[in-house]
TIVO-2410 file (N, C-alpha, C; in nm, 3 decimals):
# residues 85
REC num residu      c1      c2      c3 atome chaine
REC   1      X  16.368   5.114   2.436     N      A
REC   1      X  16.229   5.156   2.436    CA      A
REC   1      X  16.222   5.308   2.420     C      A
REC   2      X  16.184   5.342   2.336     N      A
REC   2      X  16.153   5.490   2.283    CA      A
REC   2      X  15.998   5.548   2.408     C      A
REC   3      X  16.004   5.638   2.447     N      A
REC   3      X  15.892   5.730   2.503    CA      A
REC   3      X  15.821   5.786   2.398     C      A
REC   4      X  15.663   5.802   2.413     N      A
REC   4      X  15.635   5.926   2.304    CA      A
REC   4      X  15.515   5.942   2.417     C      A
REC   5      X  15.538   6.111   2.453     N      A
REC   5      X  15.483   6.145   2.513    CA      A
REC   5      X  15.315   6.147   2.467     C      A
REC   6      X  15.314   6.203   2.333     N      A
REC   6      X  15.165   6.199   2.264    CA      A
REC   6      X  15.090   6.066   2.288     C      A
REC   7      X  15.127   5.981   2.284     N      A
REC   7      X  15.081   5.822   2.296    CA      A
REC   7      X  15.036   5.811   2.441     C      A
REC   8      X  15.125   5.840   2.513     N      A
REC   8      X  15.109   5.875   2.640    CA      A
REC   8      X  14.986   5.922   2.690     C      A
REC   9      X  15.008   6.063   2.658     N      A
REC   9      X  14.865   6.122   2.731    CA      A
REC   9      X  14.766   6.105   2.645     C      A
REC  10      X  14.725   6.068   2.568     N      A
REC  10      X  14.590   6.020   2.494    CA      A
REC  10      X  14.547   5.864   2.597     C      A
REC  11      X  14.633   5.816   2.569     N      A
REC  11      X  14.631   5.694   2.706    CA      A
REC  11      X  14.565   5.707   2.860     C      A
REC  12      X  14.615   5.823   2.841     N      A
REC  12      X  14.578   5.819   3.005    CA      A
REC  12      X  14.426   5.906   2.976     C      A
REC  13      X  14.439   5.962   2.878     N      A
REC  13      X  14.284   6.043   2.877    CA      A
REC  13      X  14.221   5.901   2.822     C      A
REC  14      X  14.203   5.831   2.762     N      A
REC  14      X  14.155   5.736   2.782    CA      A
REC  14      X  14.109   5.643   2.916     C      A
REC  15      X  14.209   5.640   2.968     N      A
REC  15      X  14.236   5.589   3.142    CA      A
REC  15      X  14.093   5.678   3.228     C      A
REC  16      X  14.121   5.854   3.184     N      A
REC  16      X  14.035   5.877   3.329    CA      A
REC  16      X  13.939   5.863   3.233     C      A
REC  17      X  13.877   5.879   3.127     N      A
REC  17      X  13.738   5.926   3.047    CA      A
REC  17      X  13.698   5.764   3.098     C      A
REC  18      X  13.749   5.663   3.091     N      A
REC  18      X  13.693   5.510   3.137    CA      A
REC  18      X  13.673   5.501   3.314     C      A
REC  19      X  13.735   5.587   3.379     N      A
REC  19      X  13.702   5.581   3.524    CA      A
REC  19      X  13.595   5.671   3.520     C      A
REC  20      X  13.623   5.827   3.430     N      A
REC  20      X  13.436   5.897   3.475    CA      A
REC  20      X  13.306   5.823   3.445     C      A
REC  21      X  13.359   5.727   3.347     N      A
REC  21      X  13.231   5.655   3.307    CA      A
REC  21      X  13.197   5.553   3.398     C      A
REC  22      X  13.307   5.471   3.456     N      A
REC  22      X  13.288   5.418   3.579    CA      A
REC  22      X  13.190   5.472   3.692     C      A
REC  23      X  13.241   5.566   3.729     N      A
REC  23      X  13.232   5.645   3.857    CA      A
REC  23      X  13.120   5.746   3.859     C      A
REC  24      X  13.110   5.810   3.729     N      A
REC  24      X  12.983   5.916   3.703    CA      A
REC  24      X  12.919   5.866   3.652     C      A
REC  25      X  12.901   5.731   3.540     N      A
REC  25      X  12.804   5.719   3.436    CA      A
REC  25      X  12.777   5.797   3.349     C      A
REC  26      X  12.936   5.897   3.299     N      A
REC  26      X  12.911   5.987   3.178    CA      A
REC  26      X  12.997   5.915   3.092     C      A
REC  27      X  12.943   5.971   2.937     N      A
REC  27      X  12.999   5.897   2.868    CA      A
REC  27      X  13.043   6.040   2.737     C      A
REC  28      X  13.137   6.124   2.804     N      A
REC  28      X  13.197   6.223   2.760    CA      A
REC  28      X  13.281   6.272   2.663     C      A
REC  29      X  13.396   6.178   2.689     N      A
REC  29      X  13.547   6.200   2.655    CA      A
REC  29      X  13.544   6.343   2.688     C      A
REC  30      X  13.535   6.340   2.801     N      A
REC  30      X  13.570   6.509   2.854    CA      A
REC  30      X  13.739   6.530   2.865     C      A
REC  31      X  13.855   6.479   2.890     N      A
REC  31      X  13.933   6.521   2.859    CA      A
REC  31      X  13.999   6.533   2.762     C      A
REC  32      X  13.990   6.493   2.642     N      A
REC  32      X  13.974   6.553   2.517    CA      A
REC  32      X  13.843   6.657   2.479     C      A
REC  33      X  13.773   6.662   2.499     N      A
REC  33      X  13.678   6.770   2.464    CA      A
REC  33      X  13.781   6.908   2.578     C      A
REC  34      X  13.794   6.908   2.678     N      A
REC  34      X  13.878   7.002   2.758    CA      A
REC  34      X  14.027   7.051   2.656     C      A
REC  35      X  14.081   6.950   2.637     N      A
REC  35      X  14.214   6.960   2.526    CA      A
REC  35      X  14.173   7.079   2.424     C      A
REC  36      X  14.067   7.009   2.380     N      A
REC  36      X  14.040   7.071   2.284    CA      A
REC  36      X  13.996   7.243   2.259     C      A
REC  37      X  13.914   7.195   2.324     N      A
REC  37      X  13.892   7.395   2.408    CA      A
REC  37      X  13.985   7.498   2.435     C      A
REC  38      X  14.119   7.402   2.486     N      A
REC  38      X  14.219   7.475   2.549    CA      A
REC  38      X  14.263   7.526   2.402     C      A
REC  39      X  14.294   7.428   2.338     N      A
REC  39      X  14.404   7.398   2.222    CA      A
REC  39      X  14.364   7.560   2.142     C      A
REC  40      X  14.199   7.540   2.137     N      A
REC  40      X  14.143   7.648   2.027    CA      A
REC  40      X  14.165   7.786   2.121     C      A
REC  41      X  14.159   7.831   2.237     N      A
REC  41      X  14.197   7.937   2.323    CA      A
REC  41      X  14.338   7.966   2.312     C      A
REC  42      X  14.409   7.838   2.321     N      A
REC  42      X  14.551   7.873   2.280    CA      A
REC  42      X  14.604   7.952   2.191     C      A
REC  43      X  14.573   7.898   2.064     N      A
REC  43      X  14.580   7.923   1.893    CA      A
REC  43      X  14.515   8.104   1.918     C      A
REC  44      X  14.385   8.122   2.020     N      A
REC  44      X  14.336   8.257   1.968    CA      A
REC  44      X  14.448   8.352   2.063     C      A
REC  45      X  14.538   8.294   2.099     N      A
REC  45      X  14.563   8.396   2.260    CA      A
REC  45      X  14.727   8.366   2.174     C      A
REC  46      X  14.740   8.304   2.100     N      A
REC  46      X  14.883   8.374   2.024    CA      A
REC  46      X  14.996   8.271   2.062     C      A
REC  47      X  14.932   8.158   2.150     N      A
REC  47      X  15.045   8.088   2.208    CA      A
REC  47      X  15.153   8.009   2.080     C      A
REC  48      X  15.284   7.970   2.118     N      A
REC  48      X  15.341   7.887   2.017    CA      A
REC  48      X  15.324   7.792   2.027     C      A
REC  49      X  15.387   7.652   1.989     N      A
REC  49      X  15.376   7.526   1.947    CA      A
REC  49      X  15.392   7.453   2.028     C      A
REC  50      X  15.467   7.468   2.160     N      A
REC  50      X  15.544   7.423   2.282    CA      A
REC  50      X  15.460   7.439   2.359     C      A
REC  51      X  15.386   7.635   2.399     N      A
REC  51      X  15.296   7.657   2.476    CA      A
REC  51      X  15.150   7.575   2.476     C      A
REC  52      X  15.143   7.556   2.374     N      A
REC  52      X  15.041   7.503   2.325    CA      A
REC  52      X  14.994   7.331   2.355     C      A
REC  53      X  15.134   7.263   2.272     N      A
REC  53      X  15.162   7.165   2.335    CA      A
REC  53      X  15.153   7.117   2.517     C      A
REC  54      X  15.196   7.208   2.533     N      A
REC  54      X  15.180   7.194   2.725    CA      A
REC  54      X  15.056   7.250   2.792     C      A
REC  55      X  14.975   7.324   2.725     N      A
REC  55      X  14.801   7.377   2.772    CA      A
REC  55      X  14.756   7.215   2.708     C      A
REC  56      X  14.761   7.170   2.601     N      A
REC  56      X  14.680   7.027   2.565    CA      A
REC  56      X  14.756   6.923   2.683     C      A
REC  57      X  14.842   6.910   2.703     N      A
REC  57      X  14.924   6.816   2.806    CA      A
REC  57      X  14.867   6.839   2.942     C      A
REC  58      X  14.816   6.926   3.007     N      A
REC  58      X  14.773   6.973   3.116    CA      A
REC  58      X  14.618   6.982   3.097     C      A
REC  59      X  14.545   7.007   3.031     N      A
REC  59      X  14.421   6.968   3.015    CA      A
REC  59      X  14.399   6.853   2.985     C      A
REC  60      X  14.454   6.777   2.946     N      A
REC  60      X  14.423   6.585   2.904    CA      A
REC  60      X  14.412   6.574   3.040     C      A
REC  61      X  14.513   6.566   3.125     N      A
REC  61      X  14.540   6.519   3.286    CA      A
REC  61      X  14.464   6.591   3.389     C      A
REC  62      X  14.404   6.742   3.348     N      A
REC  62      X  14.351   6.784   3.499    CA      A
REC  62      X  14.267   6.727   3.568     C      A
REC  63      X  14.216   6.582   3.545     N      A
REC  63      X  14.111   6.532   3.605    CA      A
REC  63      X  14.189   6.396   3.633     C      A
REC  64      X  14.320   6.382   3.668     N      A
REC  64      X  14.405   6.252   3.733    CA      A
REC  64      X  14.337   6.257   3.844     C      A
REC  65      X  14.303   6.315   3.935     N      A
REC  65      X  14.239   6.298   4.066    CA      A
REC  65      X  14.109   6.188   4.085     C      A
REC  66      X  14.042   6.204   3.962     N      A
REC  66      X  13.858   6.153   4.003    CA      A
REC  66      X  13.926   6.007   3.998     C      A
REC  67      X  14.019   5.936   3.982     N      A
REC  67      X  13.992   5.822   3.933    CA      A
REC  67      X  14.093   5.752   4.078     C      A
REC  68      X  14.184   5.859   4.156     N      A
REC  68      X  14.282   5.783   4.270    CA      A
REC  68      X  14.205   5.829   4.405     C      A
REC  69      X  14.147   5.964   4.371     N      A
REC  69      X  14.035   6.016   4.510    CA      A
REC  69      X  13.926   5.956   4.575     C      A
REC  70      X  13.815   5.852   4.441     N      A
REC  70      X  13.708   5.807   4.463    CA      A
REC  70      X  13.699   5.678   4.465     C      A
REC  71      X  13.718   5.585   4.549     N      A
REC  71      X  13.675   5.446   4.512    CA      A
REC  71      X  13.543   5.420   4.545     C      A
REC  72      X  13.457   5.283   4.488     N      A
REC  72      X  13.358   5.237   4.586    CA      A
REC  72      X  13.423   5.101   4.657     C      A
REC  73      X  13.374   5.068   4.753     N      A
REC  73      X  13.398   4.959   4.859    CA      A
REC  73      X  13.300   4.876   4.801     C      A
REC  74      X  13.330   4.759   4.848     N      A
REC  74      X  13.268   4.617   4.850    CA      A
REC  74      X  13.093   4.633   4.854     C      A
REC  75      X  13.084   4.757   5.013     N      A
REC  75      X  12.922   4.753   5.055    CA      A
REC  75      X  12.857   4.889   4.980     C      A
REC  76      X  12.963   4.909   4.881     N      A
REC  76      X  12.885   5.044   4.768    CA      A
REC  76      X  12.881   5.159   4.865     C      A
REC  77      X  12.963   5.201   4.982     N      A
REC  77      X  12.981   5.317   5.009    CA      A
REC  77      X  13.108   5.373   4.933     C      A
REC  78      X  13.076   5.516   4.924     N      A
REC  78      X  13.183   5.579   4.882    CA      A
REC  78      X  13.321   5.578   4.970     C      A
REC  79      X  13.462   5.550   4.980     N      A
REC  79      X  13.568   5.566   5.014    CA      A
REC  79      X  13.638   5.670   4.966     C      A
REC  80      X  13.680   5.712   5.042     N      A
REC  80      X  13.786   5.840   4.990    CA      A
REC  80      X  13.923   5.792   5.063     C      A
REC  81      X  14.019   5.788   4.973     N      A
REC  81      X  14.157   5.736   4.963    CA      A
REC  81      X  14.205   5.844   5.003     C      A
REC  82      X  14.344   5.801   5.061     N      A
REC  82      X  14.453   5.964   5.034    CA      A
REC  82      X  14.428   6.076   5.159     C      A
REC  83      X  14.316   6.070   5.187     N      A
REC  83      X  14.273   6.176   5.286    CA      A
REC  83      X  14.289   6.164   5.418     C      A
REC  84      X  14.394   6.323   5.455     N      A
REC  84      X  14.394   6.274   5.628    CA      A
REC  84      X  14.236   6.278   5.698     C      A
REC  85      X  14.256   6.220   5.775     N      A
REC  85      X  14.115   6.139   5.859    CA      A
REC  85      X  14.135   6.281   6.018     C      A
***
């Protein structure tokens, strides 16, 4: 089984952009629109191909949190996972 990281994180920006829509009722593709932003800041700020590569890799994902932080429960209160009490 071959890895490809690109496949990868488009996947998972897929993954959270389907939980914000869950969870916020936006219908964004905000972590690609974020990628993207970065990507073009990148390109103006001189970065190389690698640097670059890893600002889009880290902006796809900075929003892994909304989707393991927030659940709703059964009685539609908010739960918060993970958190010391």
């Amino acid at each position: 089984m071959i890895f490809n990281l690109n496949e990868f994180l488009i996947s998972i920006s897929f993954a959270l952009d389907f939980a914000e829509m869950d969870i916020l009722g936006n219908k964004t593709n905000h972590s690609k629109r974020v990628a993207y932003i970065f990507y073009q800041l990148g390109k103006r700020l001189g970065l190389s191909i690698h640097e670059l590569f890893d600002l889009i890799s880290l902006s796809i994902i900075h929003d892994n949190g909304i989707a393991e932080d927030t659940l709703i429960t059964e009685d539609d209160e908010i739960y918060y996972c993970c958190k010391a009490t």
